[in-house]
C-alpha positions as CSV (number, residue, x, y, z in Angstrom):
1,X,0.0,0.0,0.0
2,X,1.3,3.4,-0.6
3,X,0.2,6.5,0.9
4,X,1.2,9.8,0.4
5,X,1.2,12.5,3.4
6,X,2.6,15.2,5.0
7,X,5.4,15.4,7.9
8,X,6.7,18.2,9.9
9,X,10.7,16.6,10.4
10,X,13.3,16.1,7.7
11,X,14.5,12.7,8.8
12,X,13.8,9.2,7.3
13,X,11.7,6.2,9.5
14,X,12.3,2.4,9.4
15,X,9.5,1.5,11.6
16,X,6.8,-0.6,12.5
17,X,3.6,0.8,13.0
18,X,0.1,0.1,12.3
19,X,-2.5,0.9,9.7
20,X,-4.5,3.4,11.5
21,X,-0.9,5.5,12.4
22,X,-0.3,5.7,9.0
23,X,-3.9,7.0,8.1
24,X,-3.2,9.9,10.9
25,X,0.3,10.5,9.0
26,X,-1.2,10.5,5.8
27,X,-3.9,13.4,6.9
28,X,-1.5,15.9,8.5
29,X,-0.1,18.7,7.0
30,X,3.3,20.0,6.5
31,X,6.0,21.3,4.1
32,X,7.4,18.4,2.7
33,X,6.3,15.2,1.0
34,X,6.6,11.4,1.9
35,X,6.1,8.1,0.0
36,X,5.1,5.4,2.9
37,X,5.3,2.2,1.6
38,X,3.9,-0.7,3.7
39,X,3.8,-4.3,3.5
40,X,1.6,-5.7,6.0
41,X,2.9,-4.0,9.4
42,X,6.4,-2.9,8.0
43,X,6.5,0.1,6.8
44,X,9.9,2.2,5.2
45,X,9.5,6.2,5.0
46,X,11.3,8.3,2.4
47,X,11.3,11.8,3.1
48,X,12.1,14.1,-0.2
49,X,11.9,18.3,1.0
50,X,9.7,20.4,-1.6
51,X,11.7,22.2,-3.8
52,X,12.0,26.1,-2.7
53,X,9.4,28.2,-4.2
54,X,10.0,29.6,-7.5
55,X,11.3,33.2,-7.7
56,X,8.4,35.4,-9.0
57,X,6.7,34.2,-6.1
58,X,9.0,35.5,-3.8
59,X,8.5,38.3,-5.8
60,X,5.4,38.3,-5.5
61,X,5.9,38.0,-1.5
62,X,7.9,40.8,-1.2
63,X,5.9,43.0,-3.3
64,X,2.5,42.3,-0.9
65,X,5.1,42.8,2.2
66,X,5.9,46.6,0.4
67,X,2.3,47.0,-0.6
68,X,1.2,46.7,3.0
69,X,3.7,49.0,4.7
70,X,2.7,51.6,1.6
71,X,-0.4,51.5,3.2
72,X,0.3,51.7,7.1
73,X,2.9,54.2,6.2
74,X,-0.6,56.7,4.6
75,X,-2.4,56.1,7.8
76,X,0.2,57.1,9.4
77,X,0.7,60.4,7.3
78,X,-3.1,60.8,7.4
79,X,-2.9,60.7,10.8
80,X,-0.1,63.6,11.3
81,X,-2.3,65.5,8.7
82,X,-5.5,65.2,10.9
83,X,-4.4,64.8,13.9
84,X,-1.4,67.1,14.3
85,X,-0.9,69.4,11.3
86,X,-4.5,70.0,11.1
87,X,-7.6,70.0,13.7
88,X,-10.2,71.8,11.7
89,X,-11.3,68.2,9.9
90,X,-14.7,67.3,11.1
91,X,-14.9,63.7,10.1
92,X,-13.0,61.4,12.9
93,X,-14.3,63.7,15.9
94,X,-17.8,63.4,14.6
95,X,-17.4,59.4,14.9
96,X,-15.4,59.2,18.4
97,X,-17.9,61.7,19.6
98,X,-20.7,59.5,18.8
99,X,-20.1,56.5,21.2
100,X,-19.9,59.4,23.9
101,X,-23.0,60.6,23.2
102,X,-24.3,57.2,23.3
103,X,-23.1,56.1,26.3
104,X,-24.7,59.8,28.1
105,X,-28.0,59.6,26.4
106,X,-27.4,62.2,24.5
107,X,-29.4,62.9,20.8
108,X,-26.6,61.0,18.8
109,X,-28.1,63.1,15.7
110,X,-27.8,66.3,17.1
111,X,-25.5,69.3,16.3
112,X,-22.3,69.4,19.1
113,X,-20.4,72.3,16.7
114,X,-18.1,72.5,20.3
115,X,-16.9,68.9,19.6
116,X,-17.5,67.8,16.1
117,X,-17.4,70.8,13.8
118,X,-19.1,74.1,13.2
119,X,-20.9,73.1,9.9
120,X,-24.9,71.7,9.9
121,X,-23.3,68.9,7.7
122,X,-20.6,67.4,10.9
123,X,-23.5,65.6,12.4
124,X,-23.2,61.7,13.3
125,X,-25.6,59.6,10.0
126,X,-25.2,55.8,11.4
127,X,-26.8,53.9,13.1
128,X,-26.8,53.8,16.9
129,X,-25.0,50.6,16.4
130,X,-22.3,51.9,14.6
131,X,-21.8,54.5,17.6
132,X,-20.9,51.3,19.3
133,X,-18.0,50.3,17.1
134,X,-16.4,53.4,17.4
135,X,-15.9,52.7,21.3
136,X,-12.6,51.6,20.9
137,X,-11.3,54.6,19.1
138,X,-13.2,57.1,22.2
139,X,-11.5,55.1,24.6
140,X,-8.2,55.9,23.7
141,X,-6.3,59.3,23.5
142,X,-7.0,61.3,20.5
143,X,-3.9,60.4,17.7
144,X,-3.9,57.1,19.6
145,X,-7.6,56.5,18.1
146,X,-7.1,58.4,14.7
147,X,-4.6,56.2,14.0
148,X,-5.8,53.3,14.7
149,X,-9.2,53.8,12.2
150,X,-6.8,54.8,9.6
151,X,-4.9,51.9,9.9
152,X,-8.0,49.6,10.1
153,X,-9.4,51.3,7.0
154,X,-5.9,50.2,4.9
155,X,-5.1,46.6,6.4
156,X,-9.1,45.9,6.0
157,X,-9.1,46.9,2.3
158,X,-5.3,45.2,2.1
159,X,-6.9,41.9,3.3
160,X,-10.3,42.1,1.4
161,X,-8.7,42.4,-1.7
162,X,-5.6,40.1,-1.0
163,X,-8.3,37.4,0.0
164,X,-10.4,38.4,-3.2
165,X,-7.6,38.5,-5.9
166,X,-4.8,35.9,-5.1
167,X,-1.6,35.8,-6.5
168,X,-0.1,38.3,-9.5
169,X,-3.1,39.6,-10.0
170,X,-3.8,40.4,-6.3
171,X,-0.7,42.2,-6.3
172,X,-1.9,44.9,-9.2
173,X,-5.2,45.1,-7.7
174,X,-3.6,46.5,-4.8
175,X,-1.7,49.0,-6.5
176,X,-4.8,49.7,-8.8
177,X,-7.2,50.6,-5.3
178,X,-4.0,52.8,-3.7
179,X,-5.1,55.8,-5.2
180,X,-8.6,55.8,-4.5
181,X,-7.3,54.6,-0.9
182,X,-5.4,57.8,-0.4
183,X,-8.8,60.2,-0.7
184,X,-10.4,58.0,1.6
185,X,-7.7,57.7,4.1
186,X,-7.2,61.1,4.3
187,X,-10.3,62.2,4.7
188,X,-10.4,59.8,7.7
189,X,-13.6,58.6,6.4
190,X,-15.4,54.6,6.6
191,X,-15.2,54.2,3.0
192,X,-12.3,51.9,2.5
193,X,-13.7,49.8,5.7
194,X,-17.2,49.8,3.9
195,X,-15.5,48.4,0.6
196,X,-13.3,45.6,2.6
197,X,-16.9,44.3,4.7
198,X,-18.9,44.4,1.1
199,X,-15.9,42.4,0.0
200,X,-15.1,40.2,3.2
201,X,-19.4,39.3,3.3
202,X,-18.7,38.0,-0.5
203,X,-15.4,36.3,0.1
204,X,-17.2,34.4,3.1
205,X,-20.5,33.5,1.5
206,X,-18.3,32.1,-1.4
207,X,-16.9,29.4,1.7
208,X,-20.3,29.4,3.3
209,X,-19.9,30.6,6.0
210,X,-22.9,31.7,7.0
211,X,-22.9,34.0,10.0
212,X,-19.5,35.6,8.9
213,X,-21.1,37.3,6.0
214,X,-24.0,37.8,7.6
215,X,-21.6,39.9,10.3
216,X,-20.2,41.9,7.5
217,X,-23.1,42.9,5.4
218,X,-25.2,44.3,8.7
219,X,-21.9,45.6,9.8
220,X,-21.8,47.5,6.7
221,X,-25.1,48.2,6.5
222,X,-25.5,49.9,9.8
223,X,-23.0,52.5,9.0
224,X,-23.5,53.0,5.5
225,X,-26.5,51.8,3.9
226,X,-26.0,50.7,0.6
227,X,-23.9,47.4,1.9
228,X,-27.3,45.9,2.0
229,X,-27.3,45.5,-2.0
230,X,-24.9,42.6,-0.9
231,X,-27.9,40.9,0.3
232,X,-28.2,39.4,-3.4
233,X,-25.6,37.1,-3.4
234,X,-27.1,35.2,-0.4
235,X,-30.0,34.5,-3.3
236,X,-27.1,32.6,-5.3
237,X,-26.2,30.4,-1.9
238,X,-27.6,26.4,-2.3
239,X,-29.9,27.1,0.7
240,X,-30.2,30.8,1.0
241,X,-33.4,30.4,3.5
242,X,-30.9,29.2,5.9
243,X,-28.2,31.7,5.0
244,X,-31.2,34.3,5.4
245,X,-32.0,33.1,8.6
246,X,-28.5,33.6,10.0
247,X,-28.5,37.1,8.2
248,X,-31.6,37.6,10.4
249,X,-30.1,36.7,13.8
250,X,-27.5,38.6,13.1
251,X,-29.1,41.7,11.9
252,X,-31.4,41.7,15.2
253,X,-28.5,41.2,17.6
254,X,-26.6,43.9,16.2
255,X,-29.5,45.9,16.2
256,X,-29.5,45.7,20.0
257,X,-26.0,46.0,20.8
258,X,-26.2,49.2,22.0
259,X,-28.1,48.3,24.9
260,X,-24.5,47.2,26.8
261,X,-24.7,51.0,27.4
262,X,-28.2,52.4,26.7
263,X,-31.2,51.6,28.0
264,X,-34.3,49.9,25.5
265,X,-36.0,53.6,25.5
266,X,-33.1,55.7,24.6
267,X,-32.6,53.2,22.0
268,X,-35.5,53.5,20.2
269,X,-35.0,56.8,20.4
270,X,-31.9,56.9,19.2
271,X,-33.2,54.6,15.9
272,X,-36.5,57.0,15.4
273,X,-33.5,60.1,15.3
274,X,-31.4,58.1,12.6
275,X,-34.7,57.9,10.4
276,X,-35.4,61.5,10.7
277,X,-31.7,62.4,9.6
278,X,-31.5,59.6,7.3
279,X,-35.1,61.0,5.6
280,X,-33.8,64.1,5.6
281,X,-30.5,63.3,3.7
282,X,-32.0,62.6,0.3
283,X,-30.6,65.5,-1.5
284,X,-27.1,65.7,-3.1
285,X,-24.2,66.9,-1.4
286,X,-23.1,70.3,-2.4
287,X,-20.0,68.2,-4.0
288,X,-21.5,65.0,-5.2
289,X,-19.5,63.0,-7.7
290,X,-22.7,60.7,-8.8
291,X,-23.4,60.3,-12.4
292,X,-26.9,61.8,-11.7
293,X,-25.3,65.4,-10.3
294,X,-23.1,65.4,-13.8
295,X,-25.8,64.2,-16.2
296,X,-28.2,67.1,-14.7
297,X,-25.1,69.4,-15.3
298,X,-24.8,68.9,-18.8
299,X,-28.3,68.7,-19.6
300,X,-29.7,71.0,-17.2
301,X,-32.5,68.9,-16.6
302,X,-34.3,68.4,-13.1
303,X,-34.9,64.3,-13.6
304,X,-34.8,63.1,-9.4
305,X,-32.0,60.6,-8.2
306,X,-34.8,58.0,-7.7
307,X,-35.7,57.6,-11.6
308,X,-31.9,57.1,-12.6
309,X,-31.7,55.1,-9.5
310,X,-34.6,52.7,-9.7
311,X,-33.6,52.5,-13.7
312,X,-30.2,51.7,-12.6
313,X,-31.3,48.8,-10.2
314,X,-33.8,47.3,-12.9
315,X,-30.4,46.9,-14.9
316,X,-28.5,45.3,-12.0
317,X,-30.5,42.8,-11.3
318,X,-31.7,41.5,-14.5
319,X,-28.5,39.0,-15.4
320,X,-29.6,37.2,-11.7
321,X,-33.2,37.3,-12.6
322,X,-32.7,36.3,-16.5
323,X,-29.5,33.6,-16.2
324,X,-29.9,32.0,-13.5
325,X,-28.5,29.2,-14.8
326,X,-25.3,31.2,-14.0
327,X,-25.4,31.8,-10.7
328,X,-23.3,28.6,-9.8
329,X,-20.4,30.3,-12.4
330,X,-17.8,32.0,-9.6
331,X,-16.8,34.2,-12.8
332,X,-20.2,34.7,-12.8
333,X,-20.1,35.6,-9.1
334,X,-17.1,37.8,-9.0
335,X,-18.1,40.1,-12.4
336,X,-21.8,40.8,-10.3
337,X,-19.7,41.8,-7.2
338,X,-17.6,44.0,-9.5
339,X,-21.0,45.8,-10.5
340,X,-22.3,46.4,-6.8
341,X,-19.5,47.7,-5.7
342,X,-19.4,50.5,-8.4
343,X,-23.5,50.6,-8.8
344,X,-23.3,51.5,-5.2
345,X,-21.3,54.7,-5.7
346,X,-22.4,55.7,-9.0
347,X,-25.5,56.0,-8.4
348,X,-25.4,57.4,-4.6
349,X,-26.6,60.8,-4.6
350,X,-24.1,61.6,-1.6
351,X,-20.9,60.3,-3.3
352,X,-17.9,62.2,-2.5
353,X,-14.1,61.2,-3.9
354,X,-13.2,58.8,-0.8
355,X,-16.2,57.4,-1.8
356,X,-14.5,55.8,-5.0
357,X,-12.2,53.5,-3.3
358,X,-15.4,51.0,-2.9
359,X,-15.8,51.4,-6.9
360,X,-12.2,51.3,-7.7
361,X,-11.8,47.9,-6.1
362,X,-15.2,46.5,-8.7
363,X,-12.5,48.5,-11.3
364,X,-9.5,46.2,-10.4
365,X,-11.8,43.1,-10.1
366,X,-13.3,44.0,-13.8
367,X,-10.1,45.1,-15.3
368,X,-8.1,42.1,-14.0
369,X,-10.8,39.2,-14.7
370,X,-11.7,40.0,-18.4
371,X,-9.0,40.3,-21.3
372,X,-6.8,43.1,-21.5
373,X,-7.7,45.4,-24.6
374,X,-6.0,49.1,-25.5
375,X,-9.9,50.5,-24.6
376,X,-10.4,48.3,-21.4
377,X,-6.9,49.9,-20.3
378,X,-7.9,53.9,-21.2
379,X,-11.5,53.2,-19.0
380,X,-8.8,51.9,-16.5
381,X,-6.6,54.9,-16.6
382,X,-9.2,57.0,-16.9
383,X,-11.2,55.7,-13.8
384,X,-7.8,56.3,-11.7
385,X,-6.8,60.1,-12.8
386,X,-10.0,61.5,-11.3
387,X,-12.5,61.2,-14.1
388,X,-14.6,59.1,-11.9
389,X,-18.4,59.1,-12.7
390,X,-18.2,59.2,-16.5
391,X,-15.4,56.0,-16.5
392,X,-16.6,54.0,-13.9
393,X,-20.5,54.7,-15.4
394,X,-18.8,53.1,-18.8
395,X,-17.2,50.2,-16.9
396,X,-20.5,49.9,-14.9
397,X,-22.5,49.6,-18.2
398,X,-19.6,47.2,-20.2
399,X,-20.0,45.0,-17.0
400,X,-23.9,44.8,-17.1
401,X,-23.1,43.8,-21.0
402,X,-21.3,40.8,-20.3
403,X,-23.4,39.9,-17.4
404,X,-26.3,39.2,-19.9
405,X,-23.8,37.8,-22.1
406,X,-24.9,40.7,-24.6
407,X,-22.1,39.6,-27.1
408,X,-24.0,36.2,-28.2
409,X,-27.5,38.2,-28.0
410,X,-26.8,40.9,-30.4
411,X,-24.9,37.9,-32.5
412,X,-28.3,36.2,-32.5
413,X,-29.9,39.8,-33.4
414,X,-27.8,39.8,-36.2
415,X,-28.2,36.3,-37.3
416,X,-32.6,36.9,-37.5
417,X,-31.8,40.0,-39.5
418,X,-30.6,38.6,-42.6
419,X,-33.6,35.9,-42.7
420,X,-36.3,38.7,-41.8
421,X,-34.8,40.7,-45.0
422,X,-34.5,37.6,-47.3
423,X,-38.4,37.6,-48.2
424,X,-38.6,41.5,-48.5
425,X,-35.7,41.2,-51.3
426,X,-36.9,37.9,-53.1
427,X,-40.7,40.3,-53.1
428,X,-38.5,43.0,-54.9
429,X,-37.0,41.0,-57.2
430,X,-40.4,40.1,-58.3
C-alpha cells in the first residue's frame, strides 16, 4: 500500500507501526512530501523536501510585504495631517464623539459644533450601532484613536482584496485601489472599511460561512446603507433560506448592541432620530460626484435621483433574474460583485471622492478578470486620474453587458436580421 502525506521533520523512518498511524500521518499537513510504503505491518519512510518556491513568487511576497507598509505608512501620514498638522477636519471627531454621546444619552443626531465641527453637515448619520463600534477609538487618547481607524481602514481593504484576488493579480489590484485609498484615508472617512466588509461578506458566503457574512453585510449596513445590496448574493447560496436566517439573527442582535450602554428607551429613540436624519439626507451633497449630479449638469435637466436610481437597479438585477443558470459560475459571481460595488457609488446621490475607493476595487476586479484590450486599459486609466463618474459609469455599463452575455444576443440579433430581409428582397425581385 502506498500512501502519500505530510510530515513536519526532515529525517527518514524504518519503523513498524500500524495501519491506522499511518492513516493519521497521511492526513496531517506540513512542508514536505513522503512516500510510505507498507507491507503488512512494515513500513519504510522516504522523506524528499519540496523544492524552494520559485522566484516570482517570492517576488510576489515581497511585493505584498511593500504593498502593505505603503499602506500603514498613509495612515500614518493621514494621521499627522489630521491629527497634528491639522484639527479643523470634522470627520473622525464626529465618529469618536458619537459613542460618547451614546453612552450619556445624549441625541446622537444632534448638532455638538463644540466637539464635532461648526458646519450643519458634521452631524453623526449611522446607526446607533455603529456609535458602538467606534468605542474603541473614544476610549483611547485622541492620535492614539485616529490612528488606529486609519490603519484599520488600509489593512481591511489590504486583506479584502488580497483574499479576493490571489496571487499576481492580487498584487496589481492593490496597486490599482491605492489611489482611491489615499482620498479615503485622508479624509479619515469609513469608506475603504465599507468596501473591505462588502468584500469580506462576499469572500465568506463564497466558503459558506454563513454568520460571517451575515456579520459583514449588517456591519456595513449599519454605517453605511448601501452594503445591503450585498444581500443578493445570499440569493445565489444552495440554501439561501438558511443563509437568510443567520442574516436575520445577526441583523437583530446587532441591532441591540447598543443596549450594553443604553437603555431599551433611549434606544428606540436613538433609531427613530437616525430615520429622521436619514429621511432628511436625500438631496445631493453640495459636492456630489454621482453620475446623476453630472448628467443634470450637462443637460440642465431636473430628472430626481430616484428615476436614474430605480432604472439603474432594474439593470442590475436583471442578469440574476434572467441567467440563473449562472449563478453557480464564480466568474459569474465575481463580475456581479464588481457591478455592486461600483452601482453602489455611481448612483449614490451623496458620493464624494473617498467614496470611489469601494468602486475602484469593482474596477480592479473588472479590469483584471476579463481580457486586457487598449480601450479596457484607457476606461482603467481613466477611472484612476480622477474622471470618476463618466469612466466608472462606462465600466458599470460594459460589465452589465457581459453579465447578460450581450455579445452572443446581439450575434443572434444579427443572425434573425438577414432571414427577416430575405423575403422582403426575393418580393422586390419580383
Amino acid at each position: 500500500m502506498k500512501v502519500m502525506c505530510r510530515f513536519a521533520l526532515a529525517l527518514t523512518i524504518d519503523t513498524p507501526v500500524n495501519e491506522r498511524e499511518i492513516g493519521r500521518a497521511a492526513m496531517s499537513p506540513s512542508r514536505t512530501d513522503i512516500t510510505v510504503t507498507a507491507t503488512s505491518y512494515d513500513v519504510v519512510a522516504t522523506i524528499e523536501p519540496r523544492a524552494p518556491l520559485p522566484a516570482r513568487h517570492a517576488l510576489s511576497s515581497r511585493a505584498r510585504r511593500g504593498i502593505l507598509l505603503l499602506f500603514l505608512t498613509l495612515a500614518a501620514v493621514a494621521t499627522v495631517q489630521r491629527g497634528v498638522l491639522t484639527h479643523t477636519h470634522a470627520t473622525f471627531p464626529v465618529f469618536r464623539q458619537s459613542f460618547v454621546h451614546l453612552r450619556a444619552g445624549q441625541d446622537l443626531y444632534a448638532a455638538y459644533p463644540g466637539e464635532q465641527g461648526l458646519e450643519d453637515r458634521d452631524r453623526f448619520k449611522y446607526s446607533p450601532t455603529a456609535a458602538m463600534f467606534f468605542a474603541p477609538f473614544a476610549l483611547l487618547p485622541f492620535i492614539a484613536g485616529l490612528f488606529l481607524w486609519t490603519a484599520l481602514n488600509a489593512i481591511a481593504l489590504y486583506f479584502a482584496v488580497d483574499r479576493l484576488i490571489p496571487g499576481k493579480n492580487g498584487t496589481l489590484a492593490l496597486l490599482i485601489v491605492f489611489p482611491a485609498l489615499i482620498a479615503a484615508v485622508q479624509s479619515t472617512s469609513s469608506n475603504a472599511l465599507i468596501a473591505a466588509l462588502m468584500v469580506a461578506s462576499f469572500v465568506t458566503l463564497e466558503s459558506a460561512r454563513h454568520v460571517r457574512s451575515s456579520t459583514a453585510i449588517v456591519a456595513g449596513a449599519l454605517m453605511k446603507l448601501f452594503p445591503a445590496a450585498a444581500v443578493p448574493f445570499v440569493l445565489l447560496q444552495p440554501k439561501p433560506w438558511r443563509a437568510f436566517a443567520k442574516l436575520a439573527l445577526v441583523f437583530a442582535a446587532l441591532i441591540a448592541l447598543p443596549l450594553l450602554v443604553t437603555t431599551p428607551a433611549q434606544l428606540v429613540a436613538q433609531y427613530k432620530s437616525w430615520a429622521a436624519i436619514l429621511l432628511g439626507d436625500a438631496g445631493d451633497l453640495v459636492f456630489a460626484r454621482s453620475i446623476m449630479v453630472v448628467v443634470r449638469h450637462w443637460t440642465g435637466l431636473a430628472t430626481p435621483n430616484w428615476m436614474f436610481q430605480g432604472a439603474a437597479t432594474l439593470i442590475l438585477v436583471t442578469p440574476i433574474a434572467f441567467r440563473r443558470s449562472q449563478w453557480g459560475d464564480p466568474a459569474f459571481r465575481k463580475s456581479l460583485l464588481a457591478s455592486l460595488l461600483i452601482y453602489v457609488v455611481i448612483f449614490n446621490h451623496q458620493a464624494e471622492n473617498s467614496s470611489y475607493i469601494i468602486a475602484a476595487v469593482g474596477l480592479a476586479v473588472w479590469y483584471l478578470n476579463s481580457d486586457r484590450s487598449v480601450i479596457r486599459t484607457l476606461l482603467l486609466v481613466l477611472c484612476l486620474v480622477g474622471l470618476e463618474a463618466i469612466p466608472y459609469t462606462i465600466v458599470w455599463f460594459w460589465l452589465q453587458f457581459d453579465l447578460l452575455d450581450g455579445a452572443r444576443l446581439a450575434g443572434w440579433l444579427a443572425s434573425k436580421i438577414p432571414e427577416s430581409a430575405a423575403p422582403a428582397g426575393e418580393l422586390n425581385e419580383a
